[in-house]
PAMI-967636 format. One record per residue (C-alpha): y, z, x; residue number from 1; chain. Coordinates in steps of 0.25 Angstrom, whole numbers. Last residue first. Layout:
N
+-------+-------+-------+-----+-------+
:    yy :    zz :    xx :   n : chain :
+-------+-------+-------+-----+-------+
:     Y :     Z :     X : NUM :     A :
...
+-------+-------+-------+-----+-------+
This chain:
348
+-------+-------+-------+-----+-------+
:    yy :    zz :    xx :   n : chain :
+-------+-------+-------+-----+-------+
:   -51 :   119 :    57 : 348 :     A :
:   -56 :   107 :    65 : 347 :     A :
:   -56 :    96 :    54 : 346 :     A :
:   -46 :    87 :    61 : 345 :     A :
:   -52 :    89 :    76 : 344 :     A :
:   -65 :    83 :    71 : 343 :     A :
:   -60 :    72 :    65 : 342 :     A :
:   -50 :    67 :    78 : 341 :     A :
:   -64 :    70 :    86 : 340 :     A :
:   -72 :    62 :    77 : 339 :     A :
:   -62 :    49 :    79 : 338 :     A :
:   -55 :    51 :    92 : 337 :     A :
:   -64 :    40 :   100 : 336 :     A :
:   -63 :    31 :    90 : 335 :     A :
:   -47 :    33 :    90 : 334 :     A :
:   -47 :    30 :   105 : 333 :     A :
:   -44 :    38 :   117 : 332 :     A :
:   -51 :    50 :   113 : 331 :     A :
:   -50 :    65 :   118 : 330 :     A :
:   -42 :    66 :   130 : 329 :     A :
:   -40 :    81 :   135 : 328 :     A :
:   -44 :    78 :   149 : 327 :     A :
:   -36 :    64 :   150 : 326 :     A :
:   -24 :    73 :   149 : 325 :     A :
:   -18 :    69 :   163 : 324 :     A :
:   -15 :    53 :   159 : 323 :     A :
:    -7 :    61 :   147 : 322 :     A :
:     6 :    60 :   151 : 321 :     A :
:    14 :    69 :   143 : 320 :     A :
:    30 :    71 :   145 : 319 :     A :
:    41 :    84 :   140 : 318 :     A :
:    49 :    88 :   129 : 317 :     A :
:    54 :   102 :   129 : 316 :     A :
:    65 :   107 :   118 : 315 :     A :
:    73 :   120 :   117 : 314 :     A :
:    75 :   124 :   128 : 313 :     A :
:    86 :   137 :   129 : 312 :     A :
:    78 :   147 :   131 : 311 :     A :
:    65 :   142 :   141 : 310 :     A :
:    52 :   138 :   134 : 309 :     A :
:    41 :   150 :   136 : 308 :     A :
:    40 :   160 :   147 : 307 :     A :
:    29 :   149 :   155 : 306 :     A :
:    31 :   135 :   148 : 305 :     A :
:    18 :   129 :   147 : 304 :     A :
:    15 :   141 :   137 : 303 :     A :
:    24 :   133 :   127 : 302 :     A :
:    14 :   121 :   127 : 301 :     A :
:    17 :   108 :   139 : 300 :     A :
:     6 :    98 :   138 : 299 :     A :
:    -4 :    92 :   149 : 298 :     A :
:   -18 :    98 :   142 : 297 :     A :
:   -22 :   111 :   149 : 296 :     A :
:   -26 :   119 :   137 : 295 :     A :
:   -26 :   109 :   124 : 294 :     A :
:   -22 :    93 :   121 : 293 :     A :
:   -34 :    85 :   116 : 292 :     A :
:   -30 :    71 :   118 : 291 :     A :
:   -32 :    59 :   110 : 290 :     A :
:   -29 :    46 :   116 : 289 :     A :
:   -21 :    32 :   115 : 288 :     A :
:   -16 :    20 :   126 : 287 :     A :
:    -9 :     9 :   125 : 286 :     A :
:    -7 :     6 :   111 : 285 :     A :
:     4 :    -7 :   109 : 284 :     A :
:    15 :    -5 :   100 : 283 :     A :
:    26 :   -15 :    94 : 282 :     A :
:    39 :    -8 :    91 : 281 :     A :
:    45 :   -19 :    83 : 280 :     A :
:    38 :   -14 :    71 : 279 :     A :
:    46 :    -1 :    69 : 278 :     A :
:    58 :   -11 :    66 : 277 :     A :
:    50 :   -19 :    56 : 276 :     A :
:    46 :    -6 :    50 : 275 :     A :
:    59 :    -1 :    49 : 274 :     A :
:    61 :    -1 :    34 : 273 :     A :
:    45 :     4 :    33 : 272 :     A :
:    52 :    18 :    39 : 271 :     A :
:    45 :    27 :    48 : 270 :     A :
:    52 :    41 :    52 : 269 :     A :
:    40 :    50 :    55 : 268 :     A :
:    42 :    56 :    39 : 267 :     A :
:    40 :    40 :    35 : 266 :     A :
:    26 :    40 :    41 : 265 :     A :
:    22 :    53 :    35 : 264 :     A :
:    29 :    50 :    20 : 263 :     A :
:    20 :    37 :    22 : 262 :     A :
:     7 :    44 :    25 : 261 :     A :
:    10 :    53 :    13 : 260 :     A :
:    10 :    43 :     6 : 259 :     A :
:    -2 :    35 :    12 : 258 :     A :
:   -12 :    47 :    11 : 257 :     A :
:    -7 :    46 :    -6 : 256 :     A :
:    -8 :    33 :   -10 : 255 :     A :
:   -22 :    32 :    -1 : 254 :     A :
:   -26 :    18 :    -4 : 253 :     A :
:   -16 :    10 :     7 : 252 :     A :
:   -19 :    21 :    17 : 251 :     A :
:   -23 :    12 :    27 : 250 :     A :
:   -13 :     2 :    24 : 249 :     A :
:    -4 :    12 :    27 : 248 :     A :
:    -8 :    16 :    40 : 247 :     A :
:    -8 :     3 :    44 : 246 :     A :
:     6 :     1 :    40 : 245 :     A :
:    11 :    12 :    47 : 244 :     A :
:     4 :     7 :    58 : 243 :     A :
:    10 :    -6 :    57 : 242 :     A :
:    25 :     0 :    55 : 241 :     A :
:    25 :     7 :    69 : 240 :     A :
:    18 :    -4 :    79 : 239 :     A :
:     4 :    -8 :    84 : 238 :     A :
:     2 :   -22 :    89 : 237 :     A :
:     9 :   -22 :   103 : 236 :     A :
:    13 :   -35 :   108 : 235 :     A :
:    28 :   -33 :   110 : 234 :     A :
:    27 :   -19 :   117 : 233 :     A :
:    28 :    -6 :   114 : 232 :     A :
:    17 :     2 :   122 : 231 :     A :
:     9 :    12 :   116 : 230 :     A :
:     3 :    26 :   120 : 229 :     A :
:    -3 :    35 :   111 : 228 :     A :
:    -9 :    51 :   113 : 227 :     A :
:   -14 :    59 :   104 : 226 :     A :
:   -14 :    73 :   108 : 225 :     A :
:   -22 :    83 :   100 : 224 :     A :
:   -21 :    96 :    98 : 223 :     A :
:   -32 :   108 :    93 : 222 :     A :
:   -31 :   120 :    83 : 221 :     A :
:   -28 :   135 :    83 : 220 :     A :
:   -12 :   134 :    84 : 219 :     A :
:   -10 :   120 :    86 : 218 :     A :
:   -11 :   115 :   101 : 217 :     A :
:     3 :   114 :   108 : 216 :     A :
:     5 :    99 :   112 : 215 :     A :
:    20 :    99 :   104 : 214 :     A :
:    22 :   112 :   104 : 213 :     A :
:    27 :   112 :   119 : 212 :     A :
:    39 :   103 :   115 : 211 :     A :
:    40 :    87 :   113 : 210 :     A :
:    29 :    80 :   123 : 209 :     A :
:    33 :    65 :   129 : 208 :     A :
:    21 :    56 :   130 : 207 :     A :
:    16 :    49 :   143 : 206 :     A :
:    10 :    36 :   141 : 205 :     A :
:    16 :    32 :   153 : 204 :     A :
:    20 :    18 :   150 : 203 :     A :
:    30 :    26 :   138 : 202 :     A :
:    25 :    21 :   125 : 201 :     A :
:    20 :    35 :   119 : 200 :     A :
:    13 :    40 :   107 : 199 :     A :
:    11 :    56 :   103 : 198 :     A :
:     1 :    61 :    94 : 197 :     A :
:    -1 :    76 :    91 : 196 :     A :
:   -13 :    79 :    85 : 195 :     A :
:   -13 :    94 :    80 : 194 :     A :
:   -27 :   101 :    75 : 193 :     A :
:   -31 :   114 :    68 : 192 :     A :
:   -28 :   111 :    55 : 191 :     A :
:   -21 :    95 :    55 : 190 :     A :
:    -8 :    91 :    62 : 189 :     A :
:    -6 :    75 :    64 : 188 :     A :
:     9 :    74 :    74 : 187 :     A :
:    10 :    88 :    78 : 186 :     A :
:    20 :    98 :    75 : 185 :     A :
:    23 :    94 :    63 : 184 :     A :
:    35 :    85 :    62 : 183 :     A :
:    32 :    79 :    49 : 182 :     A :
:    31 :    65 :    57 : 181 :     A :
:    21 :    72 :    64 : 180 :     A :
:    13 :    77 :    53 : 179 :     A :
:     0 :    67 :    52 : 178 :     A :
:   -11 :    76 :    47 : 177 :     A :
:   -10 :    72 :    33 : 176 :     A :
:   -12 :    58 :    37 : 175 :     A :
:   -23 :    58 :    45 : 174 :     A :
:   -31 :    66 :    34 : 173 :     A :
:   -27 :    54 :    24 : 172 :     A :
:   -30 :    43 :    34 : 171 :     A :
:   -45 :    47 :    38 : 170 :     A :
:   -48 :    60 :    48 : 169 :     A :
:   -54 :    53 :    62 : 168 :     A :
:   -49 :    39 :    58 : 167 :     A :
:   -37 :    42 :    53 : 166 :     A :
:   -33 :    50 :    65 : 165 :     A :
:   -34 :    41 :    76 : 164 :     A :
:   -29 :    26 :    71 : 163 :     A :
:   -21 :    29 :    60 : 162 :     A :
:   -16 :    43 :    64 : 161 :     A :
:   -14 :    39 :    78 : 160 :     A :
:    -5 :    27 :    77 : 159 :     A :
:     2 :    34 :    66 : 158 :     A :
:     7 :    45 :    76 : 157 :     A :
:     9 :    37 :    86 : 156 :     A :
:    18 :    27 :    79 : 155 :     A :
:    25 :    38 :    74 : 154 :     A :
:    29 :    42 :    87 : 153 :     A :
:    30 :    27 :    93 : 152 :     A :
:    39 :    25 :    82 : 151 :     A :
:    47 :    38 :    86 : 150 :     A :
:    50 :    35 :   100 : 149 :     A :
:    54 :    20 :    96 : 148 :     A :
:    65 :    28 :    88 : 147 :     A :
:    62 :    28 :    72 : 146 :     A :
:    72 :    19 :    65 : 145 :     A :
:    82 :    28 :    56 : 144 :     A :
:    79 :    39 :    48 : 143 :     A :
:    90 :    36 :    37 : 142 :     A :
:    90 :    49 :    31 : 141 :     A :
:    95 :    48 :    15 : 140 :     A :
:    86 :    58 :    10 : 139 :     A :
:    80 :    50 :    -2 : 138 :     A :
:    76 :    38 :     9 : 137 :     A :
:    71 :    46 :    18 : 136 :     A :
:    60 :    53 :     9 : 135 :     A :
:    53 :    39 :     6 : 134 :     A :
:    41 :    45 :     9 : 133 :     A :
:    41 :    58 :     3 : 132 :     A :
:    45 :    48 :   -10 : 131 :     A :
:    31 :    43 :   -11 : 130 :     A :
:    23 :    55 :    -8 : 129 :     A :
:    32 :    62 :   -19 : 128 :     A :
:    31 :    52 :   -29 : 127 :     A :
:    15 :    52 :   -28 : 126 :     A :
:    14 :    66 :   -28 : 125 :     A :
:    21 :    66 :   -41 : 124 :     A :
:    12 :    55 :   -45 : 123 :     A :
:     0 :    60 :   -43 : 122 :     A :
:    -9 :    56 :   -29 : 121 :     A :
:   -18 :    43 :   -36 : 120 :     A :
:   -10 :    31 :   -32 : 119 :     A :
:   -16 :    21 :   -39 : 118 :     A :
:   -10 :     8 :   -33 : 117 :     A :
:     0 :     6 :   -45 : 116 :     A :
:     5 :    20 :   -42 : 115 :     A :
:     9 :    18 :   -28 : 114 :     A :
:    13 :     6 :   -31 : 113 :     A :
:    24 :    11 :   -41 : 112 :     A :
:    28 :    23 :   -32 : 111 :     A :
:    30 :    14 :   -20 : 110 :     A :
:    39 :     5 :   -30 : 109 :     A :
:    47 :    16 :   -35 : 108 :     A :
:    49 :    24 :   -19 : 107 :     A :
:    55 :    11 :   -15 : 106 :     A :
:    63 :    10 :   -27 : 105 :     A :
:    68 :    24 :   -24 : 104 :     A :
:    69 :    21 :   -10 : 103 :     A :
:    80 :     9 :   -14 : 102 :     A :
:    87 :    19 :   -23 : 101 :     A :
:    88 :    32 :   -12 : 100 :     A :
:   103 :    26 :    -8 :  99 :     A :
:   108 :    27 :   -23 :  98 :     A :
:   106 :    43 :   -22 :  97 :     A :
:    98 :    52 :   -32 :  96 :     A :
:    87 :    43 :   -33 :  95 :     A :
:    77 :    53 :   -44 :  94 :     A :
:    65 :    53 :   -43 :  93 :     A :
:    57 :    56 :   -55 :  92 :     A :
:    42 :    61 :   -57 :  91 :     A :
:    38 :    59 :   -73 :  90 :     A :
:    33 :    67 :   -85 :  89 :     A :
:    32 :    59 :   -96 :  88 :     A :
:    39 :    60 :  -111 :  87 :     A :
:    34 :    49 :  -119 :  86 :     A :
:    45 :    43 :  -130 :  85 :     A :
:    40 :    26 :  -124 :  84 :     A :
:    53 :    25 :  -117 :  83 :     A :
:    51 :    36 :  -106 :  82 :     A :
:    52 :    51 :  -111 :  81 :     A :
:    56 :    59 :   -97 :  80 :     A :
:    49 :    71 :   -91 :  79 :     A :
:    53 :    72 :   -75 :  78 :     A :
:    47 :    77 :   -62 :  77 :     A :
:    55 :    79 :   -50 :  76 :     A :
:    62 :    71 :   -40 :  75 :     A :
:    76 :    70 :   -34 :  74 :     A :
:    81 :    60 :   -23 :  73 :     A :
:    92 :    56 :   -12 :  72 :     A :
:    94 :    72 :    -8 :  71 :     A :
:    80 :    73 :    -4 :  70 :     A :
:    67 :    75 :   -11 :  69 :     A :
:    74 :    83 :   -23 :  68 :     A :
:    61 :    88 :   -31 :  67 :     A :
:    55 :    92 :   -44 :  66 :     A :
:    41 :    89 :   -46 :  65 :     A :
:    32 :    94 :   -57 :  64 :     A :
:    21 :    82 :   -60 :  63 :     A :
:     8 :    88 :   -62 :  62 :     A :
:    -1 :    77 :   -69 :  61 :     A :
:    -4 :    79 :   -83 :  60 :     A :
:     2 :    67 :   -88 :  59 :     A :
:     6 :    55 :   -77 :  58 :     A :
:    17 :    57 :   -70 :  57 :     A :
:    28 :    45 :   -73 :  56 :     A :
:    36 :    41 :   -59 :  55 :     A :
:    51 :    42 :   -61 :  54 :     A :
:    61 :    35 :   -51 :  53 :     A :
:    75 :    38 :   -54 :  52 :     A :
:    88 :    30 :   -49 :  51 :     A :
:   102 :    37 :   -55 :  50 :     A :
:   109 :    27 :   -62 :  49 :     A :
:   119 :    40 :   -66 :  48 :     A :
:   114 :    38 :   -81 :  47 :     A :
:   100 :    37 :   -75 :  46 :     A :
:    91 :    26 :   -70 :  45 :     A :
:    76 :    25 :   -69 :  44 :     A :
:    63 :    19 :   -62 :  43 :     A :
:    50 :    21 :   -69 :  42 :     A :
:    36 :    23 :   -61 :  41 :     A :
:    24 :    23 :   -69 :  40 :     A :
:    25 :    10 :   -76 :  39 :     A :
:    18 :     5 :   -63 :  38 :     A :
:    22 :   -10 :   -61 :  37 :     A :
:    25 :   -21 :   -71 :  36 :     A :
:    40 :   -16 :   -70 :  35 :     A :
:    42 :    -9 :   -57 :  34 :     A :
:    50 :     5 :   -58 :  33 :     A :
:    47 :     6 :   -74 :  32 :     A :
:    61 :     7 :   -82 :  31 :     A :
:    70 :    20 :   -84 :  30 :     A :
:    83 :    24 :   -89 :  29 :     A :
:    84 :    38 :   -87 :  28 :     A :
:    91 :    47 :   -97 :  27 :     A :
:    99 :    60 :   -93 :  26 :     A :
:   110 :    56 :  -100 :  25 :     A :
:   112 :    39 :  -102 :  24 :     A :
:   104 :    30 :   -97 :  23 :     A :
:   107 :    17 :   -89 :  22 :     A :
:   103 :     3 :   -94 :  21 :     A :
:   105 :    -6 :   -83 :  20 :     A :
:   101 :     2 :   -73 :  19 :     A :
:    85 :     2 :   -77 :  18 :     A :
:    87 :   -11 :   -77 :  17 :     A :
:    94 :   -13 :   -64 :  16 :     A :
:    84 :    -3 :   -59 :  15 :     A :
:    72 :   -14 :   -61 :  14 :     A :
:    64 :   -10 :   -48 :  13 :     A :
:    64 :   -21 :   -38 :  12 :     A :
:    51 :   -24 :   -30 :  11 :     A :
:    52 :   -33 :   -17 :  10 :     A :
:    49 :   -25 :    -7 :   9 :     A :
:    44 :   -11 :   -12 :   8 :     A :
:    30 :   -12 :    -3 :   7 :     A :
:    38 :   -10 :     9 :   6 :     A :
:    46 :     4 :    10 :   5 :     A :
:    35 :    10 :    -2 :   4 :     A :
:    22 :     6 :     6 :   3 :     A :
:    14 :    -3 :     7 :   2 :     A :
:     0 :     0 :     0 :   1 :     A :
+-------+-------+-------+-----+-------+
C-alpha cells in the first residue's frame, strides 16, 4: 500500500461543494470525502469554513476520544444525525489552521484506503495511527532536509531492521523494537537486550561514540554492536527512500505494523517530499558485522573515567575503529545472525 504523502496524487476532494452551501450555527455541511469510494469518511464545513474530517465508528465499538494533537488540529468523538435522521457516533478532526488543509486531505485519502483494503485495527485507533504520522504538518515545524550524517543514521537503522532483524523475530517484533528515532537509549530495545547500530562512510570505517551510556550494557541484560560501513558513490544501488519503500512493500498487508512503521520512519525526520533528494545519496555496502560489546570491548563507560566526569564537562564524544574487536565479532552476515538474533530476543 503506498503510503498517504504519494498515494493522494491525483484525488480531489469536493470541498468547493461542501463550500458552496455553508451551514449555519453549530451545523456542519457534510459530503463523502471520495465519491464512489468509502461512504465511511465525510469531509465537512462549518459557519467559520472551518475544515472537518469525520470517520463514522461502527456501533458497539469503543469510541471516546478527545484530544488536541497540536496547536494546528482538535480531535474527539462526536454524535451527529446525517441526512437520513440516524444519530451515529463519529471521530472528528478538526483543521483548525488553513496551512494543515492539504494534510487533512492527505490524511482523507490515507483513511479511505485504508479502510477499502480491510483495515482491521478499529477506527479510532486507525485515525490515531494515521494522524501520528503526519504530526509535523499540524505542529507547523518544517523539519527541513536531513544532513547527510543523519541519512546514513536512518539508513543504518533500516538497513539492519530489514535485512537483520526481520528475519531473526518477523517485521512486526522488529518494528516494536526499533526506538532510535524515539531517542531511546539505543537504537532496537527489547527485555534484557539493547542493539545499538551505527553506520559510517568514512574510508576507516571508524565510528564516532556519543557519551559513556551509549555502549553501557543494559542493567541486567546484553548489548550488541551492529556495525555498517557504506560508500557514497554514483553506482551504489542502496539509498534512503528504496528502503523505506522495501519495507513498506513488505508490510503492504499488516495496516496496523505498517503505521506504526510510518509514524517511526517520519519521528527520524524522513519526509516522501524529499525523496528524490534522499535518492541522490547512492549507497554501496562495504562491510557489516554484529559484535557483542562487554568487559574488555574498546569503548569508553563511566568507570573508564577514574573519579567520574570532570565538573564542568558536559558532553564526551569520542572514535571507534573496530579492526581491534575481532574477538567479540559475532556474525558478518545476516545468515550468519539469524538464530542468535532470535535467541537473544527471547532472553528474559
Amino acid at each position: 500500500m503506498s503510503t498517504a504523502g504519494v498515494g493522494g496524487a491525483g484525488m480531489a476532494l469536493p470541498w468547493a461543494l461542501v463550500e458552496a452551501e455553508p451551514p449555519s450555527g453549530e451545523r456542519l455541511t457534510v459530503r463523502t470525502a471520495l465519491p464512489g469510494r468509502h461512504g465511511d469518511v465525510l469531509i465537512g464545513v462549518d459557519a467559520a469554513r472551518r475544515r472537518y474530517l469525520l470517520v463514522l465508528v461502527p456501533a458497539g465499538e469503543p469510541s471516546d476520544l478527545s484530544e488536541r494533537s497540536s496547536k494546528g488540529i482538535a480531535v474527539q468523538t462526536v454524535e451527529m444525525t446525517v441526512s437520513d435522521g440516524c444519530t451515529d457516533r463519529f471521530v472528528e478532526i478538526a483543521c483548525l489552521e488553513p496551512q494543515g488543509q492539504t494534510a487533512l486531505d492527505t490524511i482523507a485519502i490515507e483513511l479511505v484506503g485504508a479502510l477499502e483494503a480491510g483495515a482491521s485495527i478499529g477506527r479510532v485507533r486507525l485515525v490515531q495511527s494515521v494522524l501520528a504520522k503526519w504530526r509535523h504538518f499540524w505542529s507547523g515545524f518544517g523539519q527541513g532536509v536531513l544532513s547527510k550524517e543523519q541519512q546514513l543514521g536512518l539508513f543504518g537503522e533500516l538497513w539492519f531492521l530489514s535485512r537483520w532483524l526481520s528475519p531473526s523475530v518477523g517485521f512486526p517484533r522488529a518494528v516494536q523494537m526499533w526506538r532510535g528515532p524515539t531517542r531511546a537509549r539505543n537504537d532496537f530495545e527489547t527485555r534484557g537486550l539493547g542493539i545499538e547500530v551505527k553506520t559510517t562512510s568514512r574510508i576507516d570505517g571508524s565510528h564516532v561514540i556519543h557519551g559513556l551510556d551509549q555502549l553501557l550494557e543494559p542493567g541486567g541484560g546484553a548489548l550488541l554492536l551492529y556495525s555498517l560501513s557504506v560508500r557514497d558513490e554514483a553506482s551504489g544501488t542502496e539509498s534512503l527512500p528504496r528502503v523505506v519503500d522495501e519495507i513498506r512493500a513488505r508490510l503492504a498487508d499488516d495496516y496496523a505494523t505498517l503505521s506504526q512503521f510510518d509514524a517511526t520512519v517520519y519521528a527520524g525526520g524522513f519526509d516522501d517530499r524529499l525523496a528524490s533528494e534522499y535518492s541522490k545519496l547512492e549507497l554501496r555496502i562495504r562491510e557489516e558485522g554484529l559484535y557483542r560489546v562487554g568487559d574488555g570491548f574498546p569503548r569508553l563507560v563511566p568507570q573508564s573515567i577514574t573519579g567520574g566526569v570532570p565538573g564542568g564537562v558536559s558532553a564526551i564524544a569520542y572514535e571507534l575503529r573496530l579492526d581491534t574487536a575481532g574477538s567479540w565479532m559475532l556474525a558478518r552476515t545476516p545468515a550468519a545472525a539469524t538464530t542468535l538474533l532470535a535467541d537473544f530476543a527471547r532472553s528474559p
